[in-house]
C-alpha positions in Angstrom: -23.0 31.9 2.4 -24.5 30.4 -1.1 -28.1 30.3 -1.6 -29.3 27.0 -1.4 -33.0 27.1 -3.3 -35.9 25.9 -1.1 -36.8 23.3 -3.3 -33.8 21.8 -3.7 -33.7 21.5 0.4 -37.3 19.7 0.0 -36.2 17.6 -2.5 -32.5 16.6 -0.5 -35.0 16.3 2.5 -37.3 13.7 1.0 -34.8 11.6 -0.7 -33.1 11.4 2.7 -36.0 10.3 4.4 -36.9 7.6 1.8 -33.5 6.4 2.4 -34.5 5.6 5.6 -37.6 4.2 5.1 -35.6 1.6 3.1 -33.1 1.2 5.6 -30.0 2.7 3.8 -27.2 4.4 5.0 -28.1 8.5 5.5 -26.9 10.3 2.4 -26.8 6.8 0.7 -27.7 8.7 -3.0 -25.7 6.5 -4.3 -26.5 2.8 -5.5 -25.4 0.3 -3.1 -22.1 -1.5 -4.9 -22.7 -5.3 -4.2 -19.1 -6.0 -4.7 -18.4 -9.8 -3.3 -21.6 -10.1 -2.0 -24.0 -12.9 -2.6 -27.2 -12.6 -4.4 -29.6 -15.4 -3.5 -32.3 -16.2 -5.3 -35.2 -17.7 -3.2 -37.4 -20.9 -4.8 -38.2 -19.2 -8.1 -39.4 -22.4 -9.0 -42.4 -23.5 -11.7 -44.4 -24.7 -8.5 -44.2 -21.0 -7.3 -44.9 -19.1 -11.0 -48.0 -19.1 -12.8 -49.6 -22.5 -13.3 -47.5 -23.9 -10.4 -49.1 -26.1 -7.8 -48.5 -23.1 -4.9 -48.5 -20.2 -7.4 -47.1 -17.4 -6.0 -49.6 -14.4 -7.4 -47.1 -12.1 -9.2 -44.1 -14.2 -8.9 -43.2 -14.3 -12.7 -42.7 -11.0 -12.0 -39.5 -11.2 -10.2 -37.7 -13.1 -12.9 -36.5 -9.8 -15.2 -36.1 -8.1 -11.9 -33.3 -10.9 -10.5 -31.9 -11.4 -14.5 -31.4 -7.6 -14.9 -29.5 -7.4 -11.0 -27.5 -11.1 -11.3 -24.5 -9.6 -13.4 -23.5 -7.2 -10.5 -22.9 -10.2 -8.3 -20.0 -12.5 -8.2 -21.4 -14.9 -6.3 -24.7 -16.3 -7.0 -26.8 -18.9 -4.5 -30.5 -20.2 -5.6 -32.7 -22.3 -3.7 -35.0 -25.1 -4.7 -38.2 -26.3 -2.4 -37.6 -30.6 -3.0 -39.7 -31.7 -1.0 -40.5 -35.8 -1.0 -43.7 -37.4 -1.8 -46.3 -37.3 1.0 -43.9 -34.1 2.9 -45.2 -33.6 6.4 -46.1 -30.1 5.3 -48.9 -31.1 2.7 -51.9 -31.1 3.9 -52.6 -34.1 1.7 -50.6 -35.9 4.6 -52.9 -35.4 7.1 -56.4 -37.0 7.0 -59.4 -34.3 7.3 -57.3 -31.1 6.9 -57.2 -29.1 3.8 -54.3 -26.6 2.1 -53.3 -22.8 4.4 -54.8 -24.8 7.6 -52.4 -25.3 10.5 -50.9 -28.3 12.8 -48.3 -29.2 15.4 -45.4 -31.1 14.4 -42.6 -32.3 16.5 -41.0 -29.1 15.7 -43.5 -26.3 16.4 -47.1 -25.2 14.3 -46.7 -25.5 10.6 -48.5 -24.5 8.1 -49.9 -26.9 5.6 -49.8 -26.8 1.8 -50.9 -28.1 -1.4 -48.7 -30.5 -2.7 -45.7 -28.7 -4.8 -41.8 -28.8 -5.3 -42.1 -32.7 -5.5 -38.2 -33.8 -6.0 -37.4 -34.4 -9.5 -40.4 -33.3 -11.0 -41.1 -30.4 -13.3 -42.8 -28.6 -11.0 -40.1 -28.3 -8.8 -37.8 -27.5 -11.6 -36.3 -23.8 -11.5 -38.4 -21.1 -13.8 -36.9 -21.7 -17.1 -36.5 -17.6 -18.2 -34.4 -17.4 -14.9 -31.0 -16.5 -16.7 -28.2 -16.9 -14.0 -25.3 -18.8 -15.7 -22.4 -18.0 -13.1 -24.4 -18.9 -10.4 -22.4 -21.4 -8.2 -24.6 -23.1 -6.1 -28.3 -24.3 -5.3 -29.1 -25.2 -1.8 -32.3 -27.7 -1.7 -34.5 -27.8 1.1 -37.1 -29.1 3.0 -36.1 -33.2 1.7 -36.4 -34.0 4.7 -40.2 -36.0 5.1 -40.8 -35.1 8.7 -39.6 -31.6 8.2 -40.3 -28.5 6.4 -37.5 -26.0 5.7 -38.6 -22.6 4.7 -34.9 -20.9 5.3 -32.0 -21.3 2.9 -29.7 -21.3 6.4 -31.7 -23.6 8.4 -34.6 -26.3 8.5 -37.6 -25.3 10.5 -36.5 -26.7 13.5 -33.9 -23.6 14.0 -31.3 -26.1 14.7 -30.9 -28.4 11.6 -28.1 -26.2 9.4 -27.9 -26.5 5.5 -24.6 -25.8 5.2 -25.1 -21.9 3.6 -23.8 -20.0 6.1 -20.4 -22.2 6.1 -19.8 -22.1 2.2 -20.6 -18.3 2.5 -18.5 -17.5 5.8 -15.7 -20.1 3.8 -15.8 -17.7 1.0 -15.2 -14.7 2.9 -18.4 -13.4 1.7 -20.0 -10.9 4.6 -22.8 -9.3 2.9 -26.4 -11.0 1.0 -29.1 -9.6 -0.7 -32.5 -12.1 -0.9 -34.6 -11.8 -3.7 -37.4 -14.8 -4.8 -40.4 -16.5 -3.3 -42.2 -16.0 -1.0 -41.5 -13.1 0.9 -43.4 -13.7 3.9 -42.5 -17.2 3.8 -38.7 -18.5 2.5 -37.5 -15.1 1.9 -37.9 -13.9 5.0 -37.1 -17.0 6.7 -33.7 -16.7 5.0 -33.0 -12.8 5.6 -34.3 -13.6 9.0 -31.5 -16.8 9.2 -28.5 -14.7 7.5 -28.6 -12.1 10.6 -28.5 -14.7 13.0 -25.4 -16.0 11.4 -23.6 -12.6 11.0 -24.1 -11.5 7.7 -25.6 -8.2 6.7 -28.7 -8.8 4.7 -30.9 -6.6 2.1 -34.3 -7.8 0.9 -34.6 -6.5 -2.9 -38.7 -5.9 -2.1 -39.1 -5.8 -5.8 -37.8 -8.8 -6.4 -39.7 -11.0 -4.4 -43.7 -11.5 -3.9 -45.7 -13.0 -1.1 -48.4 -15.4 -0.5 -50.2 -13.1 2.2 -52.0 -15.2 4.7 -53.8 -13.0 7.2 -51.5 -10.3 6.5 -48.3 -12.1 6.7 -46.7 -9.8 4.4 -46.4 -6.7 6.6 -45.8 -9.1 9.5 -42.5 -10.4 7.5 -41.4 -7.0 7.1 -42.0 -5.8 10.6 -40.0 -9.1 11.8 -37.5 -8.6 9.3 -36.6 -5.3 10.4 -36.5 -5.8 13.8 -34.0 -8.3 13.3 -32.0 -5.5 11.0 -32.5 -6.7 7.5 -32.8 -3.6 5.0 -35.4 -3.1 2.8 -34.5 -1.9 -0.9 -35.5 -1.8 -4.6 -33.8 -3.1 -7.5 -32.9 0.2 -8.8 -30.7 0.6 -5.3 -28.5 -1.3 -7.1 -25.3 -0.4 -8.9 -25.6 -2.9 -12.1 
């Protein structure tokens, strides 16, 4: 029998267990191969980077992360927030609230926002250093005035689709990786949505940032899991 050294055990050991943490495969050392699946790229919008109306803090950030992943992809999906003047979810459209306050639409409790991702504007336009030329499609949400729509797969009402999960499915495509803003918002949202239509999902944590309200970060990734969606880096990627 060949002597294995100790440390090389600890070191096999811990790598293991990180891999689990992240929710890979055991003995995935290797970088996941994204082959024909899709990257989607969340709302990284100039509403949501620095300046933006809802900045997102750290969400220029994620731009080289998503350029330096996009050319393992084939397929390519962004989203745009496009909201219409006066949306349901600002909180400039209800009298004697104010922005991260909550009410009760016809839908269920939404939280209300400052007022960003107006349609056609610059601040709703994508971030300009975004560099994703074979991308194929943008998906854009929430245009409808009574409703918000945080998912890329569905509008908040968990019954109005967007048409995603039928151009994916149509496409053979089986498998999705998430990456944008925010993460405890649309990103999770949209990981959240892809199970529930039958895809397997990764979350590339470093590519994406949160907003954070009263902890709704962790609580993303607690729900997210549950539901199965994997947690890894950027650097789990083959590119």
């Amino acid at each position: 029998m060949s002597h294995v050294p100790r440390r090389a055990l600890l070191k096999s050991a811990a790598a293991l267990a990180a891999g689990g943490a992240l929710g890979l495969p055991a003995f995935a050392a290797a970088p996941v191969k994204p082959g024909t699946a899709a990257l989607i790229v969340v709302d990284v919008q100039n509403c949501f980077l620095e300046g933006g109306t809802l900045a997102v803090k750290g969400g220029n950030e994620v731009i080289p992360v998503i350029n330096k992943i996009a050319p393992a992809f084939e397929n390519i999906v962004l989203t745009q927030d496009w909201h219409t003047a006066g949306h349901a979810s600002f909180a400039s459209a209800h009298p004697g609230t104010k922005p991260f306050e909550t009410t009760k639409l016809s839908y269920g409790q939404q939280v209300l926002w400052p007022d960003h991702c107006v349609q056609g504007t610059e601040d709703a336009a994508l971030g300009k250093d975004l560099k994703l030329p074979t991308a194929q499609l943008i998906i854009r949400k929430g245009f409808h005035k009574d409703m918000d729509s945080y998912s890329a797969f569905e509008e908040a009402d968990h019954k109005t689709p967007t048409g995603l999960a039928g151009y994916l499915k149509a496409r053979g495509i089986k498998t999705v990786f998430v990456t944008g803003l925010a993460t405890d918002f649309c990103v999770a949202w949209t990981a959240m949505d892809a199970r529930k239509n039958g895809f397997e999902v990764y979350v590339v944590e470093d590519a994406t940032r949160g907003i954070d309200l009263n902890g709704s970060v962790a609580a993303a990734w607690k729900q997210m899991a549950a539901k199965g969606v994997k947690r890894i880096q950027s650097s789990d990627i083959a590119v």
